[in-house]
N, C-alpha and C positions, 0 to 999 in steps of 0.2 A: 714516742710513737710506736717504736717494736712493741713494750709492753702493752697500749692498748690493741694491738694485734694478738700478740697472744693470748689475753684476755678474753678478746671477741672470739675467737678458734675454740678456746676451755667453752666458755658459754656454748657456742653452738653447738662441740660436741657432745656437750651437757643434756642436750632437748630433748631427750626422749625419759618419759616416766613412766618407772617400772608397771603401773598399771596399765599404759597404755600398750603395753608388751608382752606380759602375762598370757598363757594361752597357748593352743596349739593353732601352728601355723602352716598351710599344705602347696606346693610351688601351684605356680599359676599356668604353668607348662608343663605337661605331662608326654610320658611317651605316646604313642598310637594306641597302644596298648592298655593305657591307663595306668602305666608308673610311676612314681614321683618321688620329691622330698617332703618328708615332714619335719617341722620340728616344735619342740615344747617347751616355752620360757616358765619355769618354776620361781618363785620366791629368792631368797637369798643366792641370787649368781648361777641356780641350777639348773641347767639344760638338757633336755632330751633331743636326739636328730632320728631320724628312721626312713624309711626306705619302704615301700608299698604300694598297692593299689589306693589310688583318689578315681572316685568316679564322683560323677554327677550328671544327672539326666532327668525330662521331663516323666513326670508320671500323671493321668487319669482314671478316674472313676467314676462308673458307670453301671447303675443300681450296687449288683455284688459282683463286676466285672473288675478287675485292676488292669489298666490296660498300660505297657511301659515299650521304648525301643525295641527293633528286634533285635539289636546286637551286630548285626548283619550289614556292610556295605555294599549289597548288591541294589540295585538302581527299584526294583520291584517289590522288596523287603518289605512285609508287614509287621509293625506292632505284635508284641506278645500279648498273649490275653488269659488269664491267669483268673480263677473262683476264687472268691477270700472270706473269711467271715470272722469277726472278733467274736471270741467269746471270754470275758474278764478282761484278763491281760494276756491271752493266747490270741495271737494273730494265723489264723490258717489259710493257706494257700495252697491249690492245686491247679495244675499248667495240663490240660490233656489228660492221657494215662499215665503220666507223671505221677509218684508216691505225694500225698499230701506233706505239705512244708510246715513244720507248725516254730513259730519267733516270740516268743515272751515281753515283753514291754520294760526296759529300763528305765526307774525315775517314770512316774505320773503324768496321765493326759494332760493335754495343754486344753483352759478351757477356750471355749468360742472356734477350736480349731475343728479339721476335721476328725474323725475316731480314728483313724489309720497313724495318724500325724505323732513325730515320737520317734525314738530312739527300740529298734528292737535285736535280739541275739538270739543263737540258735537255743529251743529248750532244751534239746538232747545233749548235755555239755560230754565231751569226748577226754579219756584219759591215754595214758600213754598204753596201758594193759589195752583199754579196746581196740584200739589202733594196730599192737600190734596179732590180736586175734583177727580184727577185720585181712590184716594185709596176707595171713598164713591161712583165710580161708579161701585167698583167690591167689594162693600158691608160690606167695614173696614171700621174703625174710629181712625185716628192717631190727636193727638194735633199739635200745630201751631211748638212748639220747635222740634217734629219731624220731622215734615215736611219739614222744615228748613233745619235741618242737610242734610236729604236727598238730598235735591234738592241742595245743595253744594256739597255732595258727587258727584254725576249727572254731575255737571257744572267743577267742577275738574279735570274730568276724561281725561284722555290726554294719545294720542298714537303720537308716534314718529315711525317714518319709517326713519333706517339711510341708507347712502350710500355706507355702507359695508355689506348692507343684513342684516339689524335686523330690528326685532318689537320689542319695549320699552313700557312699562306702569308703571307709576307712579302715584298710588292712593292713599296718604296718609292718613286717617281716625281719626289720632287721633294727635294732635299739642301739646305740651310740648314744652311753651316758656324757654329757659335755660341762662346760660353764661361759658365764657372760658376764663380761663387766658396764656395769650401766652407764659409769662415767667417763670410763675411753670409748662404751660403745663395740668393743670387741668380743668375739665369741671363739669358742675352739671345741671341739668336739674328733676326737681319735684323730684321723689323718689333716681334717679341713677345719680350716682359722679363717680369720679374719676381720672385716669392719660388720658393723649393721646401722641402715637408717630405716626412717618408717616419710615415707613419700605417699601423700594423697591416699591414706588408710590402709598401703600395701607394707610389708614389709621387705627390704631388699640387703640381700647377704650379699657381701664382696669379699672375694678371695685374694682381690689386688689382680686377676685377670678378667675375669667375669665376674656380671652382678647376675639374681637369679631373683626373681619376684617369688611372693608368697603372698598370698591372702587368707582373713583369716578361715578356720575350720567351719565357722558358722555362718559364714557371708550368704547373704539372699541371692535369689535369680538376679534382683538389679545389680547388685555387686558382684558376684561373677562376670556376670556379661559387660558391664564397665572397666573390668578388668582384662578382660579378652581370654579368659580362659581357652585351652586348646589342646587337643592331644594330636598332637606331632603338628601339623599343620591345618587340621582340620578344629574348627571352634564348637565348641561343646553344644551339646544337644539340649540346652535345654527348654526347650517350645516343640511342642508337633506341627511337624508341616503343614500347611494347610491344603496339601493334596494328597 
């Protein structure tokens, strides 16, 4: 009897296949703020965890209007309303008197989607020298290792427009190289270890105090919102009001 116990325990903690787990994964609780956990299941046992901004929000369009949240939790708060026009793989936006935003297109239109829809980064990619020329023309003085970080922060920064009406941002800021083992099931990354299961297509890390939900990076409006998505206590945005 013990051994078909321990048996059935191997088996179960067996159940999860490495494809099914593959992928970057972003918590499903965020600060108020929009901060979070990320993490990246690689191939052979290797993991990435990080630390950054998850957002997601509803977006429209409206002829060559983009119209997105205003950011704002005031009761009266309007929508931002933003010009945009593609031309190639340049995405150009300007907000007001705002300097025009110009975003480059990663990886290929999606066909049947809308033009906007896709992965884009800023064009201007930033080095550590312009950073530290920008920062001594408005009278700071940062080192070369700052400047650095920054100008990767900068170059990082990635907005995705999906085809079901979202805007995505994924800014990781801080990388914890880790590993995972698929057949205990466990992970460990610099200070934080532990178990991992995958429950109703979420994945959930335990420390052995707390478990923390994750879903994956690519999940649709339906699967966020099944998930409950939330930043601090308030559920993410993503629909417009209807007033």
């Amino acid at each position: 009897m013990i051994s078909i116990l321990l048996l059935s325990a191997t088996l179960s903690v067996s159940s999860v296949a490495e494809s099914q787990l593959l992928g970057t994964w972003v918590a499903a609780h965020r600060s108020t703020g929009g901060l979070g956990s990320m993490c990246t299941f690689m191939p052979a046992g290797k993991l990435e965890m990080s630390f950054g901004a998850i957002v997601e929000s509803w977006y429209e369009i409206n002829g060559d209007q983009l119209i997105e949240p205003s950011g704002s939790n005031a009761p009266n708060a309007k929508p931002t309303v933003s010009r945009f026009r593609i031309e190639g793989n340049t995405l150009h936006e300007q907000s007001g008197s705002n300097p025009e935003v110009r975003l480059v297109r990663v990886g290929k239109p999606q066909p049947g989607a809308p033009p906007i829809a896709g992965l884009w980064r800023p064009e201007a990619q930033r080095t550590a020298a312009s950073v530290m020329e920008e920062a001594k023309k408005s009278g700071q003085s940062i080192d070369a290792q700052i400047a650095q970080a920054t100008a990767d922060l900068f170059n990082n920064n990635t907005i995705e427009y999906t085809a079901d009406g979202l805007m995505k941002i994924r800014l990781p800021m801080q990388k914890i190289a880790g590993s995972y083992d698929l057949a205990g099931q466990t992970y460990s990354a610099g200070n934080s270890s532990g178990h991992f299961r995958l429950e109703n297509g979420l994945l959930i890390l335990s420390d052995g105090k707390t478990d923390q939900t994750f879903i994956r990076s690519e999940a649709t409006k339906a699967q966020l919102k099944r998930a409950g998505v939330r930043y601090g206590n308030t559920p993410a945005e993503l629909d417009r009001a209807s007033h």
